[in-house]
C-alpha positions as CSV (number, residue, x, y, z in Angstrom):
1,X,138.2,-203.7,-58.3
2,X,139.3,-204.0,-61.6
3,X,140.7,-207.3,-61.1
4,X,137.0,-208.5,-59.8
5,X,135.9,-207.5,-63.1
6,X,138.8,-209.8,-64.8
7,X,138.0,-212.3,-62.9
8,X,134.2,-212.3,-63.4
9,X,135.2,-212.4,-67.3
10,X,137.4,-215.4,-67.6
11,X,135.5,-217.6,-65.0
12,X,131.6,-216.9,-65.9
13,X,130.3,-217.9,-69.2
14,X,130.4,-215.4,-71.5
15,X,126.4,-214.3,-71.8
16,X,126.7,-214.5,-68.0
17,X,130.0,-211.8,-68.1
18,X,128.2,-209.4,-70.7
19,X,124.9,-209.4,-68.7
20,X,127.3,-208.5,-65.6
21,X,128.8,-205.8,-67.6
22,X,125.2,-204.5,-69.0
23,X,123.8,-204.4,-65.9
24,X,126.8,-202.3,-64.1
25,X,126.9,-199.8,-66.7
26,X,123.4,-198.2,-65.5
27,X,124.5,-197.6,-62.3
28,X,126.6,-194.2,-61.7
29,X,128.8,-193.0,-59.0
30,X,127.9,-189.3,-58.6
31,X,130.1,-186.6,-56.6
32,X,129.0,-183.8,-55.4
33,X,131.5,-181.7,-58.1
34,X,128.8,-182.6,-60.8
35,X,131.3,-185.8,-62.2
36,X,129.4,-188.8,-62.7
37,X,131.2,-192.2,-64.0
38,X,129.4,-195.5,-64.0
39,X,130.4,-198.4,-61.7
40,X,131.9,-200.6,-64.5
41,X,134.0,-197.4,-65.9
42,X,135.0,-196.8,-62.7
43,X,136.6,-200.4,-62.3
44,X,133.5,-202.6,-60.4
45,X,130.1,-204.2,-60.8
46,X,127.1,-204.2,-59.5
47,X,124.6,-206.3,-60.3
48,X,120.7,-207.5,-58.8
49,X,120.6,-204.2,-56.1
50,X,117.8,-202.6,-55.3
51,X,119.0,-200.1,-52.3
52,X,117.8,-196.2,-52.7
53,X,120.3,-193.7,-51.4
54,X,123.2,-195.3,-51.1
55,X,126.8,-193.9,-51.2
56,X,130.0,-195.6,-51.5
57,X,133.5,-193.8,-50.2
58,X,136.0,-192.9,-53.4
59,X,138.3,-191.0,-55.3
60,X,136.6,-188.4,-57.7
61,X,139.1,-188.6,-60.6
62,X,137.7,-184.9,-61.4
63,X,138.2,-183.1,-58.1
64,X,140.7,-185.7,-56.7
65,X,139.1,-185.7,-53.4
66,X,138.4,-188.5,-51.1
67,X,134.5,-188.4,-51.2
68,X,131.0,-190.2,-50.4
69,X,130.0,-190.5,-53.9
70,X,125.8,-191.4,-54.6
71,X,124.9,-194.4,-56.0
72,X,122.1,-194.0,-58.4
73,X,120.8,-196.2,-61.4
74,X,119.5,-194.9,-64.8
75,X,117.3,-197.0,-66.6
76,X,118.3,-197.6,-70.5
């Protein structure tokens, strides 16, 4: 995923990049341990989304356990 992100940052303008990156880092990957990272920290973006309840499968780096993680969004 990380390599989406370097991609998104060479190819799109630059405003476009940072608004990307602005808007990724208010969503959060949640695991049931209690660690909670936010997309763009944990390597992708997310961007325009509107779905309630959803969960992505992925690595908590706390527990390292293969997990459904919650996707959530926190409003700055």
């Amino acid at each position: 995923m990380k390599a989406m992100r370097w991609l998104v940052k060479k190819v799109l303008p630059k405003e476009w990049a940072e608004k990307l990156e602005r808007e990724s880092r208010t969503w959060f990957l949640l695991c049931e341990c209690g660690f909670e990272q936010s997309v763009w920290d944990a390597g992708g973006i997310r961007t325009k989304a509107t779905s309630k309840g959803k969960r992505i499968l992925g690595k908590c780096p706390k527990c390292d356990a293969l997990k459904w993680l919650k996707v959530h969004q926190r409003k700055k």
